[in-house]
N, CA, C and O atoms as a printed pandas DataFrame, in Angstrom:
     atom_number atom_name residue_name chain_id  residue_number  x_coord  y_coord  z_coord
0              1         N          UNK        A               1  -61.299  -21.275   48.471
1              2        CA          UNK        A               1  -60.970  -22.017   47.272
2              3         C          UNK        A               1  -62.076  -21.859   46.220
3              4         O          UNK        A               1  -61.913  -21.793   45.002
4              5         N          UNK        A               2  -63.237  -21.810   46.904
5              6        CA          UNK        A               2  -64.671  -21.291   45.740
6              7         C          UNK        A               2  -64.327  -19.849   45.109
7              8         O          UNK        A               2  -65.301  -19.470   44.457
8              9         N          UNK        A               3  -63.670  -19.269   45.092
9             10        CA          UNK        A               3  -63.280  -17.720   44.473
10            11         C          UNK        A               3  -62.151  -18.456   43.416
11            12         O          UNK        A               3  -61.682  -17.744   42.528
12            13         N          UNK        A               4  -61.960  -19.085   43.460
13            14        CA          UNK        A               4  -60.350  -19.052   42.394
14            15         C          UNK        A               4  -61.163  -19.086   41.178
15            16         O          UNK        A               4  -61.016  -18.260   40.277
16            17         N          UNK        A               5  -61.901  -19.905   41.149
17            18        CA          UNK        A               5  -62.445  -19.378   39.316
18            19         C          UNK        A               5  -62.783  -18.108   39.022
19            20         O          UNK        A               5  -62.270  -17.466   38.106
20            21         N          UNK        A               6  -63.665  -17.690   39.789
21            22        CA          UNK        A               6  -63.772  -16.075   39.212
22            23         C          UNK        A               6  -62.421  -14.912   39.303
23            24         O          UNK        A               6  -62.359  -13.799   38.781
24            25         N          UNK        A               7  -61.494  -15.556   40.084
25            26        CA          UNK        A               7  -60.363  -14.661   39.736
26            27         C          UNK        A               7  -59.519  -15.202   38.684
27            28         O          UNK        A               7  -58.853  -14.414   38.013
28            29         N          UNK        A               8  -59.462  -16.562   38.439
29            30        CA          UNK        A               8  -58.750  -16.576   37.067
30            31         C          UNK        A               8  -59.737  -16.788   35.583
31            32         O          UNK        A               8  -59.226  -17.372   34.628
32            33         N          UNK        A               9  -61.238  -16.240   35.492
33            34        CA          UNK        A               9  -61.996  -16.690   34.759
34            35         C          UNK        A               9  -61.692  -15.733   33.678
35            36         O          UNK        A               9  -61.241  -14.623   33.960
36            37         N          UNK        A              10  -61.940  -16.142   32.288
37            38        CA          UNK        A              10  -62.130  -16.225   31.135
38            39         C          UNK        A              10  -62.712  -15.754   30.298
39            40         O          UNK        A              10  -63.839  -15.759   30.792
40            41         N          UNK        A              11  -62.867  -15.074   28.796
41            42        CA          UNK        A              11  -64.532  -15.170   28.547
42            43         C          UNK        A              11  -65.409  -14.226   28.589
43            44         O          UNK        A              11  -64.954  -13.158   28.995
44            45         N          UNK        A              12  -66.631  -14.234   28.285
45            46        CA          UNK        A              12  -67.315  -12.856   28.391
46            47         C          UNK        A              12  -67.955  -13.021   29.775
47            48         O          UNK        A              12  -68.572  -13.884   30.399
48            49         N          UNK        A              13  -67.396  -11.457   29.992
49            50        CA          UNK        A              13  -67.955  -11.229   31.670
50            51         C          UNK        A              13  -66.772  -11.565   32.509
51            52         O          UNK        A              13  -66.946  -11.500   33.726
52            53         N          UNK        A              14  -65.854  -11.837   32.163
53            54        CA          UNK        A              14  -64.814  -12.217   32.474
54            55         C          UNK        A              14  -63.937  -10.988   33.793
55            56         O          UNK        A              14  -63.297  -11.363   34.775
56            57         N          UNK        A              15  -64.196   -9.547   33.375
57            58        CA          UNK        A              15  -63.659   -8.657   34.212
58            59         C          UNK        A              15  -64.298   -8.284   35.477
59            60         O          UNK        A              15  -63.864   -7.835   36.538
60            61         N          UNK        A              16  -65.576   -8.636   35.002
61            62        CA          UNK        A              16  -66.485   -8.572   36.206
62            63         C          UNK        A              16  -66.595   -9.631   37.112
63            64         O          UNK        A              16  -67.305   -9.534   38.113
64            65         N          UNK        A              17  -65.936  -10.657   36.839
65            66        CA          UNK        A              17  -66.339  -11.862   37.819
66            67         C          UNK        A              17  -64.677  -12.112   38.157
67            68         O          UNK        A              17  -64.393  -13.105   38.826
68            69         N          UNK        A              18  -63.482  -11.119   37.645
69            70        CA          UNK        A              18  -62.428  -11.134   38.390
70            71         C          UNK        A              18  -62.771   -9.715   39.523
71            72         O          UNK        A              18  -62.567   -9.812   40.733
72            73         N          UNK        A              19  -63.182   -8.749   39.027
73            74        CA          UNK        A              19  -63.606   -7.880   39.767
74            75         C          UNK        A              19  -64.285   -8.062   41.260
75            76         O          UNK        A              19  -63.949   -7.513   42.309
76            77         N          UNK        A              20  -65.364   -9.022   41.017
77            78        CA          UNK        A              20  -65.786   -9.435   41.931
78            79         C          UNK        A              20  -64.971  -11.053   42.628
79            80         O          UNK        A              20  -64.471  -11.005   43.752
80            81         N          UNK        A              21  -64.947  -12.086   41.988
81            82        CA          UNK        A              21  -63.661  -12.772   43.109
82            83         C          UNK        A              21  -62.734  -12.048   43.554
83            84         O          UNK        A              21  -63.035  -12.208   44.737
84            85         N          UNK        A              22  -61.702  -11.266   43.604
85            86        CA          UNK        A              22  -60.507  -10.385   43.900
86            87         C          UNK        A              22  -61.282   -9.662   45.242
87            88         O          UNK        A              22  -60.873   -9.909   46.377
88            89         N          UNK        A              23  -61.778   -9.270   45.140
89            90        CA          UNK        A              23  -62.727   -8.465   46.302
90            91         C          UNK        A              23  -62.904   -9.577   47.179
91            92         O          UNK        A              23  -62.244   -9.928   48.158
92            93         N          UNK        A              24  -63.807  -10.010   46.704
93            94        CA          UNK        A              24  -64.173  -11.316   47.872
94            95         C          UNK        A              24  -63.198  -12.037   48.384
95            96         O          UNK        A              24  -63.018  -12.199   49.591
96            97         N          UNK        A              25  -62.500  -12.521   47.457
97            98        CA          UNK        A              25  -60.819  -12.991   47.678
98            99         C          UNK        A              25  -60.272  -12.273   48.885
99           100         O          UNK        A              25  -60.251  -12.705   50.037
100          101         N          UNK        A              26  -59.895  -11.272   48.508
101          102        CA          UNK        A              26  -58.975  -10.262   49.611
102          103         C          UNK        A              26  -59.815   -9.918   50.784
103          104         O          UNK        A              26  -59.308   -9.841   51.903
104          105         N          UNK        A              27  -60.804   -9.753   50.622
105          106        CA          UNK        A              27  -61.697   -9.291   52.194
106          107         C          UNK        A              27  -62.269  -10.486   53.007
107          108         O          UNK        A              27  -63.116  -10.341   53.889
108          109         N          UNK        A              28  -61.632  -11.912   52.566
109          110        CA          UNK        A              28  -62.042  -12.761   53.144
110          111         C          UNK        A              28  -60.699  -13.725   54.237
111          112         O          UNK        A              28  -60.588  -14.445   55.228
112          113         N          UNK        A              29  -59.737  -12.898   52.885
113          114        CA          UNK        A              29  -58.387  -13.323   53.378
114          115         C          UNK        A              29  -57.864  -12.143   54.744
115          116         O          UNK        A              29  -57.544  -12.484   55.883
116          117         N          UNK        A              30  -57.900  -10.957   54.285
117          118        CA          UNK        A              30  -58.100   -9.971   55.302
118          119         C          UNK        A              30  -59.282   -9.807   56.460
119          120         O          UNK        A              30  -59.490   -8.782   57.109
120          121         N          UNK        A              31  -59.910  -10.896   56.549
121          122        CA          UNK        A              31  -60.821  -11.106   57.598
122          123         C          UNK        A              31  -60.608  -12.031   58.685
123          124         O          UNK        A              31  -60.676  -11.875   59.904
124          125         N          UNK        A              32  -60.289  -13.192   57.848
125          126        CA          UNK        A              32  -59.463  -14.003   58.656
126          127         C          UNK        A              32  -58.271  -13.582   59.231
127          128         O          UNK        A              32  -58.003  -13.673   60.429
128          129         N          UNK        A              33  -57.619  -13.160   58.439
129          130        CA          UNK        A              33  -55.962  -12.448   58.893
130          131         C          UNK        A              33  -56.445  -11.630   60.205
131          132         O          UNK        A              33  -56.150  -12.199   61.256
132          133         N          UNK        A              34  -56.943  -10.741   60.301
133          134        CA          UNK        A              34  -57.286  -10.032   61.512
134          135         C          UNK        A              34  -57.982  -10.871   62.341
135          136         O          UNK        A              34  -57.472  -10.874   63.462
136          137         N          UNK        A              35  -59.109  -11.712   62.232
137          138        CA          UNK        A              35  -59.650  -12.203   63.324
138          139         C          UNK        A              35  -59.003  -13.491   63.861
139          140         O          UNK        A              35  -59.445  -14.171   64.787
140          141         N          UNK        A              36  -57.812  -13.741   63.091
141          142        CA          UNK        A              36  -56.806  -14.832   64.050
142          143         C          UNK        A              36  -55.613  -14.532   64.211
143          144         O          UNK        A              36  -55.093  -15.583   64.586
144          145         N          UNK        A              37  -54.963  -13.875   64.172
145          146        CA          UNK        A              37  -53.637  -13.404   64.222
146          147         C          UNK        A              37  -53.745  -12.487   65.039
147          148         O          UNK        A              37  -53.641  -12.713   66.245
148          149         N          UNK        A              38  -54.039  -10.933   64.416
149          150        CA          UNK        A              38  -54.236   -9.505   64.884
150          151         C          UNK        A              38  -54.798   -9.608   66.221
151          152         O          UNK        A              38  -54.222   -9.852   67.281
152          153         N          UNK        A              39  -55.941   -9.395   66.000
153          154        CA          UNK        A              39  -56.997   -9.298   67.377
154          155         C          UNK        A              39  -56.784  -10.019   68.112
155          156         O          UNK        A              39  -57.632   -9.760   68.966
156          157         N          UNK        A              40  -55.970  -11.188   68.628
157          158        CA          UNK        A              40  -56.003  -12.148   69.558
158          159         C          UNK        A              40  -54.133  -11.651   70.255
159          160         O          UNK        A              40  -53.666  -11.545   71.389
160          161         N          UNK        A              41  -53.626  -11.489   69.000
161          162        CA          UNK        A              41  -52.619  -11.087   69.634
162          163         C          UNK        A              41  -52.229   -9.482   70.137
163          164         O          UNK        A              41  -51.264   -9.200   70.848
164          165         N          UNK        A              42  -53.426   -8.320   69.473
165          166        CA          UNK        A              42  -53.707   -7.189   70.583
166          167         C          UNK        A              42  -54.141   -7.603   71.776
167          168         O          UNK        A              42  -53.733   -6.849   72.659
168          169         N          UNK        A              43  -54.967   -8.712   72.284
169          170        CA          UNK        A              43  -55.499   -8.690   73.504
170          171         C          UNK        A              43  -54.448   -9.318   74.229
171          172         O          UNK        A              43  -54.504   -8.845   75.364
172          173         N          UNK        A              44  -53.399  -10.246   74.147
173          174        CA          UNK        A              44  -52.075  -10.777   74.562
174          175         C          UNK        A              44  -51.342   -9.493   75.114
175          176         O          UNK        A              44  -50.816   -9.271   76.204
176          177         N          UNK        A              45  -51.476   -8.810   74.102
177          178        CA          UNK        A              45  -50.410   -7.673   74.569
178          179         C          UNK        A              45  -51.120   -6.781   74.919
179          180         O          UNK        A              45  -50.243   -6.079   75.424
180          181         N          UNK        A              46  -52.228   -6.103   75.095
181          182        CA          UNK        A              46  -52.656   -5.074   76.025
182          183         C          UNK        A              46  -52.619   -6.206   77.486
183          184         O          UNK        A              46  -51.791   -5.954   78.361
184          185         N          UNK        A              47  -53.252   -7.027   77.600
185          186        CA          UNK        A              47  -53.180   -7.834   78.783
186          187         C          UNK        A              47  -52.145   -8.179   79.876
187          188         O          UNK        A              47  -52.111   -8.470   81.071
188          189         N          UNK        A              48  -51.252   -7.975   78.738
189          190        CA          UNK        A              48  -49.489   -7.989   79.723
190          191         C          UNK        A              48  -49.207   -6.625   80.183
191          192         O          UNK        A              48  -48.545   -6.349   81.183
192          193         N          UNK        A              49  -49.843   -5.666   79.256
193          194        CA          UNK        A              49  -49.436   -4.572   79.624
194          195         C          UNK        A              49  -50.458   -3.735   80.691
195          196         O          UNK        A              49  -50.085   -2.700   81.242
196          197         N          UNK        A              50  -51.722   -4.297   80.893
197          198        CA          UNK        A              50  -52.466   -4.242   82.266
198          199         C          UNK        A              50  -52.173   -4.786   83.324
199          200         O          UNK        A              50  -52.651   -4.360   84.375
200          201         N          UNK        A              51  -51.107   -6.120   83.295
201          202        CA          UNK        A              51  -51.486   -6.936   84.537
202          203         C          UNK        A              51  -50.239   -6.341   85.776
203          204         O          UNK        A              51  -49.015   -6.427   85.880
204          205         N          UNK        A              52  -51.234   -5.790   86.492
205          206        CA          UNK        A              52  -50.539   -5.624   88.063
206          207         C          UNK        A              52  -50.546   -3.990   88.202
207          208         O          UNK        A              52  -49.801   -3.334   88.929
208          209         N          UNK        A              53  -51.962   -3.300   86.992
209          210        CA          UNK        A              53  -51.949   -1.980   87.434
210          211         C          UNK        A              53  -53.850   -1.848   87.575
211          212         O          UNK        A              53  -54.715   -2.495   86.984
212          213         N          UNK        A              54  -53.945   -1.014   88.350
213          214        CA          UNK        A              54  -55.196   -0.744   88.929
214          215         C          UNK        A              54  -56.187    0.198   87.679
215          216         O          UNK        A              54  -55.657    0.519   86.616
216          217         N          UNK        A              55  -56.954    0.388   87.843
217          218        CA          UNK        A              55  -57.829    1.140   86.806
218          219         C          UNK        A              55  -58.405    1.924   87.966
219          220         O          UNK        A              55  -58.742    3.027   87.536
220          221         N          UNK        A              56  -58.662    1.807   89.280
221          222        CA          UNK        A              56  -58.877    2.575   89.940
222          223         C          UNK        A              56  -57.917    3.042   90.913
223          224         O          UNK        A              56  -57.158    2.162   91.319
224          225         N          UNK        A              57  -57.733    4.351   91.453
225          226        CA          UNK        A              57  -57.422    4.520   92.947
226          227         C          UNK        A              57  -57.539    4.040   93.968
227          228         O          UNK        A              57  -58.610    4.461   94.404
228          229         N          UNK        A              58  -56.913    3.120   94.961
229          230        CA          UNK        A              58  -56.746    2.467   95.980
230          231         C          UNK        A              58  -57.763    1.006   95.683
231          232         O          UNK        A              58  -58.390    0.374   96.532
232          233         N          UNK        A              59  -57.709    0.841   94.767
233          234        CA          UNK        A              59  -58.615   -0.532   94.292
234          235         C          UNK        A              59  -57.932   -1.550   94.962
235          236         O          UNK        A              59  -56.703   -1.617   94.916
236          237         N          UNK        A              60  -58.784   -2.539   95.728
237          238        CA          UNK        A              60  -58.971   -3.204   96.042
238          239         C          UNK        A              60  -58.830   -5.173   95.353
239          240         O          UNK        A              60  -59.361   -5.161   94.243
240          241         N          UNK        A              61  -58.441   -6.297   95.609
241          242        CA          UNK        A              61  -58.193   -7.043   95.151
242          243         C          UNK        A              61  -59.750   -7.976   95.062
243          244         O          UNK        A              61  -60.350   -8.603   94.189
244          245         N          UNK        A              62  -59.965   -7.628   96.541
245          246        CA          UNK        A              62  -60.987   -8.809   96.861
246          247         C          UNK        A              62  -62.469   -8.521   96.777
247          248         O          UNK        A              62  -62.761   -7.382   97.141
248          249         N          UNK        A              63  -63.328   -9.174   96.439
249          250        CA          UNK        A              63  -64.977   -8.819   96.733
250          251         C          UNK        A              63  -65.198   -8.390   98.016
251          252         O          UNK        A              63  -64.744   -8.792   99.088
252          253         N          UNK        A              64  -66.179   -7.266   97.667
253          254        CA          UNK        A              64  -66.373   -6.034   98.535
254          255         C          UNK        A              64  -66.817   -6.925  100.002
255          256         O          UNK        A              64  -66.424   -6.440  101.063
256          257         N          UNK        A              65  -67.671   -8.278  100.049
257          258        CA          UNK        A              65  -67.955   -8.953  100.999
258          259         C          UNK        A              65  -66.886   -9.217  101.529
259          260         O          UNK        A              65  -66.699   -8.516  102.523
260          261         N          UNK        A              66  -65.897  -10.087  101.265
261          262        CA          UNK        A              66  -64.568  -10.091  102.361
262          263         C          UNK        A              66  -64.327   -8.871  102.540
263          264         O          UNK        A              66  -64.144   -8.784  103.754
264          265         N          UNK        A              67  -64.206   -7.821  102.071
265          266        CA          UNK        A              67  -63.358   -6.986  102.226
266          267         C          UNK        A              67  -64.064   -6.384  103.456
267          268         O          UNK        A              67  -63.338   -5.891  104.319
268          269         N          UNK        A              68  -65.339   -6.368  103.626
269          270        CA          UNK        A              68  -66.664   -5.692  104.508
270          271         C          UNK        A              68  -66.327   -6.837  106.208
271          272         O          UNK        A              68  -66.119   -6.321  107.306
272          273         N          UNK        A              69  -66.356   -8.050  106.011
273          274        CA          UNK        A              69  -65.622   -9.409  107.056
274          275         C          UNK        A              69  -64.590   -8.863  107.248
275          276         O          UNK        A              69  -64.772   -8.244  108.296
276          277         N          UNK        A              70  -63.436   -8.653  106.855
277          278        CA          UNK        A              70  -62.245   -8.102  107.098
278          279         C          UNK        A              70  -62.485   -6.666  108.281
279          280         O          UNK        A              70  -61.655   -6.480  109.171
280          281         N          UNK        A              71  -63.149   -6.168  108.193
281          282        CA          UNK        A              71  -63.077   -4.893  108.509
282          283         C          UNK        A              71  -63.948   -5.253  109.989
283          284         O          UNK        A              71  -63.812   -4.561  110.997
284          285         N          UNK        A              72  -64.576   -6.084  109.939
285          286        CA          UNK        A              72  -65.656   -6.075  110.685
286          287         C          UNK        A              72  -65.026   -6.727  111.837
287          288         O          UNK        A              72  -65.255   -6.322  112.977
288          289         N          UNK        A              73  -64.030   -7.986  111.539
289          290        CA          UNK        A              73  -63.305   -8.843  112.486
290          291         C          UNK        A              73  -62.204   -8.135  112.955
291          292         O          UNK        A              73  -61.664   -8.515  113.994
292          293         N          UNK        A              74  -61.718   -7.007  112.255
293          294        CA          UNK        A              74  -60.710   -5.868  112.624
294          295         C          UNK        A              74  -61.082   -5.221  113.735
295          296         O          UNK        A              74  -60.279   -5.333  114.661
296          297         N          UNK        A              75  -62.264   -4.431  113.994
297          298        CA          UNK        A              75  -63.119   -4.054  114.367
298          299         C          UNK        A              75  -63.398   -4.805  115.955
299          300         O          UNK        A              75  -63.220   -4.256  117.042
300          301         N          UNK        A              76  -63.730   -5.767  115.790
301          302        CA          UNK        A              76  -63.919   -6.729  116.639
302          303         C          UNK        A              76  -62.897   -6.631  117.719
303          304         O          UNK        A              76  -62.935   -6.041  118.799
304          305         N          UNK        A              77  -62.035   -7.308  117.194
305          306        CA          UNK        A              77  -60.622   -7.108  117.622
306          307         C          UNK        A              77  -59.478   -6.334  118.549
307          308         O          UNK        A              77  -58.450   -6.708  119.113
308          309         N          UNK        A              78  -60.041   -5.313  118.445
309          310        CA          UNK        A              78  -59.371   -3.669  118.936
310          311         C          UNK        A              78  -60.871   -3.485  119.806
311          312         O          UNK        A              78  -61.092   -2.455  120.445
């Protein structure tokens, strides 16, 4: 709301201080626009579109410690 005068200002110097609110104006509005809308809703949707695929080969769910107990009580076992 502090930019609206220099974009509707008046007067001498007048092009330069729409020049400069308009800028500031738009790259503040386009800043916000992306950092609450955009970007939150790319990570929504890459996130859906990761969940339930591996990034590795035969990857594993659990910390390597259970997974090491697991093997060991397997082991045991037999």
């Amino acid at each position: 709301m502090g930019l609206i005068p220099l974009v509707v200002a008046t007067g001498a110097g007048a092009i330069g201080n729409r020049t400069i609110g308009g800028s500031a104006l738009g790259g503040m509005l386009i800043g916000t626009i992306m950092g609450v809308i955009i970007i939150p809703g790319l990570y929504y949707i890459f996130a859906n579109l990761a969940e339930g695929r591996h990034l590795l080969k035969d990857e594993i769910d659990r910390p390597l410690s259970e997974e090491f107990e697991h093997k060991k009580t397997k082991e045991e076992n037999d």
